[in-house]
N, C-alpha and C positions, 0 to 999 in steps of 0.2 A: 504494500500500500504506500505510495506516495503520501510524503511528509506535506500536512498543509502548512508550512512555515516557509516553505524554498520555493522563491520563485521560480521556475518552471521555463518561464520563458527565457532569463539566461543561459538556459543551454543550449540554443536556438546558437547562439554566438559560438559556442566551441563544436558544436556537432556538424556545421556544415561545412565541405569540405571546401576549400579555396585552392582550387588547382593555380591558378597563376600565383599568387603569391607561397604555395609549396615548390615549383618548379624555382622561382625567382630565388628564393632559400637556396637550393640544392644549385644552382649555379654560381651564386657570392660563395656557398664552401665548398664548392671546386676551385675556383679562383683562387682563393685563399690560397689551399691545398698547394696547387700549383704555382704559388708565390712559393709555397714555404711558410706562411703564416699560421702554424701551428705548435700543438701543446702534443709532447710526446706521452702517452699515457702511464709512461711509471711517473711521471714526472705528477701529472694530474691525479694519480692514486694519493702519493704520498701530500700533497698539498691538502685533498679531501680526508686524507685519518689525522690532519693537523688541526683537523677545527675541533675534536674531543680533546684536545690538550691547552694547558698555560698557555705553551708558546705558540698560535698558529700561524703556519706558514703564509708571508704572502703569495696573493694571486699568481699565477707564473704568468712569463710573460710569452710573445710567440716567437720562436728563434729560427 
């Protein structure tokens, strides 16, 4: 049973899909990509298990 508290018709906004601006997405990170504009993924693990700690890591950057 749907919750009568949550409007309803917000999801109207995330459930449709938007092919051009998915397509547009997926060619800025190829481009990237293809720059080199990227986060190598140990790199991105270790940064994400530094936000449960004191010290966390800053953001990395794209090298």
């Amino acid at each position: 049973m749907a919750d009568p508290a949550i409007d309803h018709d917000d999801e109207d906004l995330f459930s449709t899909p938007d092919d051009a601006a998915d397509e547009a997405a997926t060619l800025r990170g190829l481009a990237d990509a293809a720059a080199g504009r990227v986060v190598d993924n140990e790199t991105v693990m270790r940064w994400v298990e530094s936000w449960s700690t004191a010290n966390p890591l800053p953001r990395p950057k794209c090298g």
